[in-house]
C-alpha positions as a Markdown table, in Angstrom:
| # | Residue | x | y | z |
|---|---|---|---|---|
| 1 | Unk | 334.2 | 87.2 | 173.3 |
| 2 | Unk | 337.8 | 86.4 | 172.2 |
| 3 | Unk | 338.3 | 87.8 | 168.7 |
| 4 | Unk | 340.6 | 85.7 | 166.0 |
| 5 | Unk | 343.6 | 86.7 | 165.3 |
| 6 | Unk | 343.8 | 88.9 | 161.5 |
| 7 | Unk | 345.6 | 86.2 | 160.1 |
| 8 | Unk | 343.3 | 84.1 | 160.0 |
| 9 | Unk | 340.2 | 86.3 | 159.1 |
| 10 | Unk | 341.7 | 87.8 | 155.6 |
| 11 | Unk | 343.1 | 85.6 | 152.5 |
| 12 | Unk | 346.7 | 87.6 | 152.9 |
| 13 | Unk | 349.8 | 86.0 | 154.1 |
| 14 | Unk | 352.5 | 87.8 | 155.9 |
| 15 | Unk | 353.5 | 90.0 | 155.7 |
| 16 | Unk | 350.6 | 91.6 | 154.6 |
| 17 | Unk | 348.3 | 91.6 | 157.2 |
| 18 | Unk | 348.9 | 94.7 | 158.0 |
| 19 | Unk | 346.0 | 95.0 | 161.4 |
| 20 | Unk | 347.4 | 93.6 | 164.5 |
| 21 | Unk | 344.6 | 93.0 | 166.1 |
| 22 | Unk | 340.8 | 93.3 | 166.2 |
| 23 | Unk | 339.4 | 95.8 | 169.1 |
| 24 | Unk | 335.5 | 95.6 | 169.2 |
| 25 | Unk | 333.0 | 93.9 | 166.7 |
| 26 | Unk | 329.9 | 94.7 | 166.4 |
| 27 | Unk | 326.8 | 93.4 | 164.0 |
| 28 | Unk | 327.8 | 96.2 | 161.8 |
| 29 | Unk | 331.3 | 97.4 | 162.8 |
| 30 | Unk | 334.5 | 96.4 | 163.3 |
| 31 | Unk | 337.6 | 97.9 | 165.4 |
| 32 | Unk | 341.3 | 97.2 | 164.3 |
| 33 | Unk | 344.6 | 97.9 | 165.5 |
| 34 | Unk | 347.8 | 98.5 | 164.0 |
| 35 | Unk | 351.9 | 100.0 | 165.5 |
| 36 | Unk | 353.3 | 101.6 | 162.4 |
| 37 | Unk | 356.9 | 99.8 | 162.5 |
| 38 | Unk | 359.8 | 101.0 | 161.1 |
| 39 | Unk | 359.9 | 97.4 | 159.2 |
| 40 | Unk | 356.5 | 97.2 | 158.3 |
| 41 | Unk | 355.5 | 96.9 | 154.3 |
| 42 | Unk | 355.2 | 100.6 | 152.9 |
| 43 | Unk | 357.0 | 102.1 | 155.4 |
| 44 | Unk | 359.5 | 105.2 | 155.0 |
| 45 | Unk | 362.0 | 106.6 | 156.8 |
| 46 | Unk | 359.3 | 109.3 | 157.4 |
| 47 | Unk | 356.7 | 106.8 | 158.8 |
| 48 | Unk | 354.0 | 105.2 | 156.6 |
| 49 | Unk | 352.2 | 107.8 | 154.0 |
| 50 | Unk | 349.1 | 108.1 | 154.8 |
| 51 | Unk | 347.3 | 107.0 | 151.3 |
| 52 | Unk | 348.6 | 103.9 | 152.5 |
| 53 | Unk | 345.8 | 103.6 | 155.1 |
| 54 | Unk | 343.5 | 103.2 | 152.2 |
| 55 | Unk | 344.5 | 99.4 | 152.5 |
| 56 | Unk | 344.3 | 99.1 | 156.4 |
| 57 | Unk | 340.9 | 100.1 | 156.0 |
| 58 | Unk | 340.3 | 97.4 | 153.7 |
| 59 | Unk | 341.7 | 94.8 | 155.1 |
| 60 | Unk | 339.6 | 96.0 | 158.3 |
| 61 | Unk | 336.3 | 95.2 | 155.9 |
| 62 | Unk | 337.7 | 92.4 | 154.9 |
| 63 | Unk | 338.5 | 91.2 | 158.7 |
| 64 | Unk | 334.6 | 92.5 | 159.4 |
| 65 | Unk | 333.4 | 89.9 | 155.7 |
| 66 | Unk | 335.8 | 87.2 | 157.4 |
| 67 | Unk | 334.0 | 87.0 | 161.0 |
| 68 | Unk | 330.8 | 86.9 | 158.6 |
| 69 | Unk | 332.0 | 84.2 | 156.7 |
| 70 | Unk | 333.2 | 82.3 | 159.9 |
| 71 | Unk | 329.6 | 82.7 | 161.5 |
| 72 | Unk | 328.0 | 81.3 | 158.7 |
| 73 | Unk | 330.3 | 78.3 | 158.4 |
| 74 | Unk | 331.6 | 79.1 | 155.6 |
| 75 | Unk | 335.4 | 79.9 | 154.6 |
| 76 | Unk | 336.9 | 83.1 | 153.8 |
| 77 | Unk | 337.1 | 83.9 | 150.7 |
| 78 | Unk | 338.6 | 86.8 | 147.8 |
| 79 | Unk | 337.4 | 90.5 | 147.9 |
| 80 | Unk | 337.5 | 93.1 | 145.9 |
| 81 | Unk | 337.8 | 96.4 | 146.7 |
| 82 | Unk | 335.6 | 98.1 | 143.8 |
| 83 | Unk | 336.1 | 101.9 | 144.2 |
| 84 | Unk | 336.9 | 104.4 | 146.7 |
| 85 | Unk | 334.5 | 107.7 | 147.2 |
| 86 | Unk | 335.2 | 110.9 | 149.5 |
| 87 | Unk | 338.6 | 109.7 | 150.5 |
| 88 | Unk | 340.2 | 112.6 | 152.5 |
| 89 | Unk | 343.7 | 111.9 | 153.8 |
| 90 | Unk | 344.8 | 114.3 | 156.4 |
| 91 | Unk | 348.4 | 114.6 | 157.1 |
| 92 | Unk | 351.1 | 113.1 | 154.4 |
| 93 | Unk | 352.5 | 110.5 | 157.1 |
| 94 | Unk | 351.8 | 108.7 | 160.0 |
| 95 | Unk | 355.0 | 108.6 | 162.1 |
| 96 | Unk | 356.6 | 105.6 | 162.9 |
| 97 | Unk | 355.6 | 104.2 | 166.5 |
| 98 | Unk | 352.3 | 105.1 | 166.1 |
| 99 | Unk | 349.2 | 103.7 | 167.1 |
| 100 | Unk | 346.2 | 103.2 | 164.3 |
| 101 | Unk | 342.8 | 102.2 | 165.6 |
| 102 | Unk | 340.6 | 101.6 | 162.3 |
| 103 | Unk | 336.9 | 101.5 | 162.3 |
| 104 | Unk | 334.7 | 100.2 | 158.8 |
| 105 | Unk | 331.0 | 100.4 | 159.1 |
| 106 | Unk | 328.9 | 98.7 | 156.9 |
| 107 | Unk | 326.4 | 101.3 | 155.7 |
| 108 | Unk | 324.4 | 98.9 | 153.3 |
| 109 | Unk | 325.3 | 95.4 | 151.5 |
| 110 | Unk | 324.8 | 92.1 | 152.0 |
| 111 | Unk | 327.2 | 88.7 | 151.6 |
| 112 | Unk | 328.6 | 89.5 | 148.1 |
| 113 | Unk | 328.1 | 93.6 | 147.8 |
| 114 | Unk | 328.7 | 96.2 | 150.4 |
| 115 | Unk | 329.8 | 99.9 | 151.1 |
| 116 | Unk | 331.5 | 100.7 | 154.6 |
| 117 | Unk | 332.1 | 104.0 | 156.1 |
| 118 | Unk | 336.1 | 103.9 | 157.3 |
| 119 | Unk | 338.8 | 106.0 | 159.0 |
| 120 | Unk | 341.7 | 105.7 | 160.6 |
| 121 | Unk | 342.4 | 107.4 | 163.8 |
| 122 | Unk | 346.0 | 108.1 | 165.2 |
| 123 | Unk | 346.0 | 108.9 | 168.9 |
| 124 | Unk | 342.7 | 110.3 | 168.8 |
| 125 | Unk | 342.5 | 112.4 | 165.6 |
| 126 | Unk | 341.4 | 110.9 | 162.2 |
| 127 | Unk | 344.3 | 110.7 | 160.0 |
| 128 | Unk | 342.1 | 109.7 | 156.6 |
| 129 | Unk | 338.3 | 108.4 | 156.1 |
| 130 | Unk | 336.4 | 107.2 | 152.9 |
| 131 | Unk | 333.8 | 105.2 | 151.8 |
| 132 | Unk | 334.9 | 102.0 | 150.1 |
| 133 | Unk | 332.6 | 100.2 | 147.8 |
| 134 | Unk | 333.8 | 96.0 | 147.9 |
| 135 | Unk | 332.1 | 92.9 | 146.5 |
| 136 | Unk | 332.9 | 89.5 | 147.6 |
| 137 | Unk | 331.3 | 86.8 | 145.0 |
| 138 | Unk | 330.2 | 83.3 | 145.9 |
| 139 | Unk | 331.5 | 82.2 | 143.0 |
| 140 | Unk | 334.4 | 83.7 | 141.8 |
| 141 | Unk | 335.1 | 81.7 | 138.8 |
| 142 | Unk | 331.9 | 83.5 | 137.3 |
| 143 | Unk | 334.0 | 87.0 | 138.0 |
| 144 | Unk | 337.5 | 86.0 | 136.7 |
């Protein structure tokens, strides 16, 4: 199965999609990639921090609510990251030139509510995880 681009699977323009590309979906998973560039939003001069993963991660879930949305004929729509529990971040940077494979697993929710299980891997080792608690509501005028 070809997988659509990021773009075009999260309401962000550029350049703020910050996945490259999706690896491997599954009914309840989803695999991203993402180079760290030197040019890329957040970066430094000693890579990207690493809190800033907390956002690749959710743009993975959001990626994982827009191939849902997509499936269901519907259009993507706004998300809201709610809260954040056990985040552990394991180094201070990710140095520029790396590779980042991110992986979200929903762990329970439905259409409009949802927790996934995330980290972010460099090269093999896990660089940060957490558990991020997002709702997506049908109608968002209700919310706002």
């Amino acid at each position: 199965m070809t997988l659509p681009p990021v773009a075009d699977l999260v309401p962000h323009a550029a350049p703020m999609v910050l996945l490259d590309e999706l690896v491997e979906v599954q009914s309840n998973q989803i695999v991203a990639r993402s180079i760290v560039r030197a040019d890329a939003p957040f970066v430094e001069a000693a890579g990207l921090p690493a809190l800033v993963t907390l956002e690749y991660m959710a743009q993975a879930v959001a990626a994982y609510a827009g191939l849902q949305a997509r499936a269901d004929g519907e259009a993507v729509r706004l998300g809201f990251l709610l809260g954040c529990r056990d985040l552990r971040i394991h180094c201070d940077f990710v140095p520029i030139g790396a590779t980042l494979v991110v992986t979200s697993q929903r762990t329970w929710g439905d259409s409009q509510l949802g927790s996934f299980a995330c980290t972010v891997a460099c090269d093999g080792v896990i660089v940060a995880e957490a558990v991020l608690n997002v709702a997506q509501p049908h109608n968002l005028s209700e919310v706002l």
